[in-house]
C-alpha positions in Angstrom: -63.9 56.4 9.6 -61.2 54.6 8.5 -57.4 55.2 9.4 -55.3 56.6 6.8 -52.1 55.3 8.5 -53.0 51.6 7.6 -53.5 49.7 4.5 -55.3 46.9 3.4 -52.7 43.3 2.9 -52.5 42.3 -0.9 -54.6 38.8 -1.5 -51.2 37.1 -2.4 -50.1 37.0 0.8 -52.6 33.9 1.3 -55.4 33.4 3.7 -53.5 31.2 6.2 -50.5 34.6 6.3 -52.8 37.5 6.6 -55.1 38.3 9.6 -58.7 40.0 8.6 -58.4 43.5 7.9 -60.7 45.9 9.7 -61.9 49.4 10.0 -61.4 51.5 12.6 -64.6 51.2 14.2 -64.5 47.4 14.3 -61.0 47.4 15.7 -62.4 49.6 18.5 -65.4 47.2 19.1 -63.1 44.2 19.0 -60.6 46.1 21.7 -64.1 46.5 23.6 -65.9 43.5 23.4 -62.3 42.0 24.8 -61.3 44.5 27.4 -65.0 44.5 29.3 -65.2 40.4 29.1 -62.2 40.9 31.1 -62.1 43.4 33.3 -66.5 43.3 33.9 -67.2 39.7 33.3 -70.3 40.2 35.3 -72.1 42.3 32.2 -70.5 40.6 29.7 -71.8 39.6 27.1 -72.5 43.3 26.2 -75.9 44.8 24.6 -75.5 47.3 21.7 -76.6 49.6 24.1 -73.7 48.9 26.3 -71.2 48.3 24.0 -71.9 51.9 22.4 -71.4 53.0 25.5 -67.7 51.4 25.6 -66.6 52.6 22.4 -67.4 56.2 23.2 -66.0 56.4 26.8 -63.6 58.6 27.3 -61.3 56.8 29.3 -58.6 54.4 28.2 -59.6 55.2 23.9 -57.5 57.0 21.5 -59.0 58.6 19.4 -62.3 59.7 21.7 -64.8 58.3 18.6 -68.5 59.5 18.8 -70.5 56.1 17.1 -74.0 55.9 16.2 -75.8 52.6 17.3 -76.1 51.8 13.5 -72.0 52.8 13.3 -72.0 49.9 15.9 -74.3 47.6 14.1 -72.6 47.8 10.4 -69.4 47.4 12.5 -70.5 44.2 14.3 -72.2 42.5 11.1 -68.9 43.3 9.4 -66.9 41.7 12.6 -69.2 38.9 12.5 -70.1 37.7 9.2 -66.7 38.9 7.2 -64.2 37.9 9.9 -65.8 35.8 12.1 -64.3 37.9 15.7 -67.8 38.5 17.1 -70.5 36.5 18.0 -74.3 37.3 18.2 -75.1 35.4 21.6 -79.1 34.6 22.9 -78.8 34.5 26.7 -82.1 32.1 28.5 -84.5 34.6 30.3 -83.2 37.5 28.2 -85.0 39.2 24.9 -82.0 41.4 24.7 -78.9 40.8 21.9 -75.7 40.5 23.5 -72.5 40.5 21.7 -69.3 38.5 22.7 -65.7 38.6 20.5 -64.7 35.3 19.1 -60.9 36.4 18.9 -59.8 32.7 19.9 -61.3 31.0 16.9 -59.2 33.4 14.3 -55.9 34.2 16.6 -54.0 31.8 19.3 -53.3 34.3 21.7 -52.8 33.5 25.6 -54.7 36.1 28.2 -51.1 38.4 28.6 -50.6 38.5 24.3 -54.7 39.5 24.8 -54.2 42.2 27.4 -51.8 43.9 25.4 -53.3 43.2 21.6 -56.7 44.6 23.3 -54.5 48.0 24.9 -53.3 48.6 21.3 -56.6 48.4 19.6 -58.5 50.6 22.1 -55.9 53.5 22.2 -53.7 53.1 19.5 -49.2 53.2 18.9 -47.7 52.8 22.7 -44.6 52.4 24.0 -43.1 49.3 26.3 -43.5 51.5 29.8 -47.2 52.6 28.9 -48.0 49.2 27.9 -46.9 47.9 31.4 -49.2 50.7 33.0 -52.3 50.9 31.1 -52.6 46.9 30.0 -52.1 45.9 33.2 -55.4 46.5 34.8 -56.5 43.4 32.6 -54.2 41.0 33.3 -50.8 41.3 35.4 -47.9 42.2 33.7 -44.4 41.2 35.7 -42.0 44.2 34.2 -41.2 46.2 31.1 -39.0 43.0 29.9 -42.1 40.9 30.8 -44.3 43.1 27.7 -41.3 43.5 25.6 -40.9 39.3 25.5 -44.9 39.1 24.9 -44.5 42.1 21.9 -41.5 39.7 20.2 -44.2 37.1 20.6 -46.9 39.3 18.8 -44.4 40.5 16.1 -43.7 37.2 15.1 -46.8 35.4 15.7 -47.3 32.1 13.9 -50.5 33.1 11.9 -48.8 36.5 10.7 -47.3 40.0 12.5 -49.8 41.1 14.8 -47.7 44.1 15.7 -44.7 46.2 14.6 -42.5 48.8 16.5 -42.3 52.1 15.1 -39.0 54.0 14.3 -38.3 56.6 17.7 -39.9 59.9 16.6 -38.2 62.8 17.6 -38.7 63.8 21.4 -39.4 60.3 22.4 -37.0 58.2 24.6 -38.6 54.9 23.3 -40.0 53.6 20.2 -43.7 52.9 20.3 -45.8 49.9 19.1 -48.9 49.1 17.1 -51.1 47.2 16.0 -51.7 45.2 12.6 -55.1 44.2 12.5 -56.2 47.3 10.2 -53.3 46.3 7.9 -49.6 47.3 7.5 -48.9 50.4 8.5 -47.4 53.5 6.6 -44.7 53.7 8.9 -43.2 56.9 7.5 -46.7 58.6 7.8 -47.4 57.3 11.3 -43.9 59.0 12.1 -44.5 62.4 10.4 -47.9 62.7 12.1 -46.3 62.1 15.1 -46.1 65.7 17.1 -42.9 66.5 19.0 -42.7 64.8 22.5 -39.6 67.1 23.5 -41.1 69.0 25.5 -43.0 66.8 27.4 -40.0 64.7 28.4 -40.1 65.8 32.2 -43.6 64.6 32.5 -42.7 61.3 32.0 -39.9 61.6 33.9 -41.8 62.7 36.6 -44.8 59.8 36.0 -42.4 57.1 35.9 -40.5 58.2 39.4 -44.1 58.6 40.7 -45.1 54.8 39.8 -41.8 53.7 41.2 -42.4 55.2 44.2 -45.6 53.4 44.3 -44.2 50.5 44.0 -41.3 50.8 46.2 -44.0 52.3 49.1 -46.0 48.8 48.3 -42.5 46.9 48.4 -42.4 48.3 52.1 -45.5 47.5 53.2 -45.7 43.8 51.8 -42.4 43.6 53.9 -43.7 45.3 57.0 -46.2 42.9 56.8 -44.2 39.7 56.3 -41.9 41.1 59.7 -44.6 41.1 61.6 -45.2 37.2 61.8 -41.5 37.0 63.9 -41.9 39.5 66.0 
């Protein structure tokens, strides 16, 4: 099940240059086992059971994947014992494995650079405004300047690119952005296989006035609120 769009780093790049290289399955269970130990501490760490579970949901994942537990398991031992990302953890009281990612011991990232690393592993290239959106239900993201500064940060990460932005396909207003941890990507393919977005142009259009209006209708209330203590 692996992506055609990316391909595996060549070993003279060096092991301190290159991050590890994984499947698609254990990029999805890494963008998992990161997104629920932040937004569902409370049953984290996960069981296989529950972390099968999170991989196949339907929300927040592109592609929708349909894993077996043993997908799950060869993807974990792989994550675990190749690139050292997960964690096999025995909780006191508890016969139950649990599962935790050990992201921080391979990759310096601070909880914002996570939130969005994490939003590009579970649903794949994205652009700057659905970034803001969709990463921000783990951890608050100021503005679309706000994720573009933390995307520079990612693109030119210490340890190695962690992302790259993809040429504008045709029918898109912005570029998108994706992920490098299941290698460099084959831009040129990624952009062919892109469909047309022309057509869905007033959609977004229509999204993005809707979430301003959100926010302005929040922006009034906050100040409503803050009135209130004079009058």
């Amino acid at each position: 099940m692996t992506d055609p769009n990316h391909r595996e780093l060549p070993d003279e790049q060096g092991a301190g240059s290159a991050w590890p290289v994984l499947s698609s399955v254990q990029a999805r269970i890494l963008g998992c086992l990161i997104e629920k130990a932040i937004t569902t501490p409370d049953q984290y760490p996960l069981t296989l059971n529950a972390l099968v579970n999170a991989c196949n949901q339907k929300s927040n994942r592109d592609p929708v994947m349909s894993l077996s537990e043993s997908d799950v398991v060869a993807g974990l031992d792989g994550l675990r014992h190749d690139h050292r990302l997960a964690a096999l953890v025995h909780t006191s009281g508890s016969r139950v494995e649990k599962y935790r990612h050990s992201i921080s011991d391979v990759i310096k990232l601070n909880p914002e650079q996570a939130a969005i690393l994490c939003e590009l592993l579970l649903r794949g290239p994205e652009t700057v405004g659905e970034l803001r959106t969709r990463a921000s239900r783990m951890h608050e993201l100021r503005d679309l300047n706000h994720v573009q500064q933390l995307l520079d940060e990612l693109a030119t990460h210490p340890g190695g690119r962690l992302v790259v932005k993809l040429p504008r396909e045709p029918g898109r207003r912005e570029s998108r952005w994706m992920h490098l941890l299941c290698g460099e990507v084959d831009v040129e393919s990624v952009v062919a296989a892109a469909p047309d977005t022309s057509m869905n142009d007033s959609s977004d259009l229509q999204q993005e006035l809707a979430q301003l209006r959100a926010e302005l209708e929040s922006l009034k209330a906050e100040f409503a609120q803050f009135k209130q203590q004079f009058d």
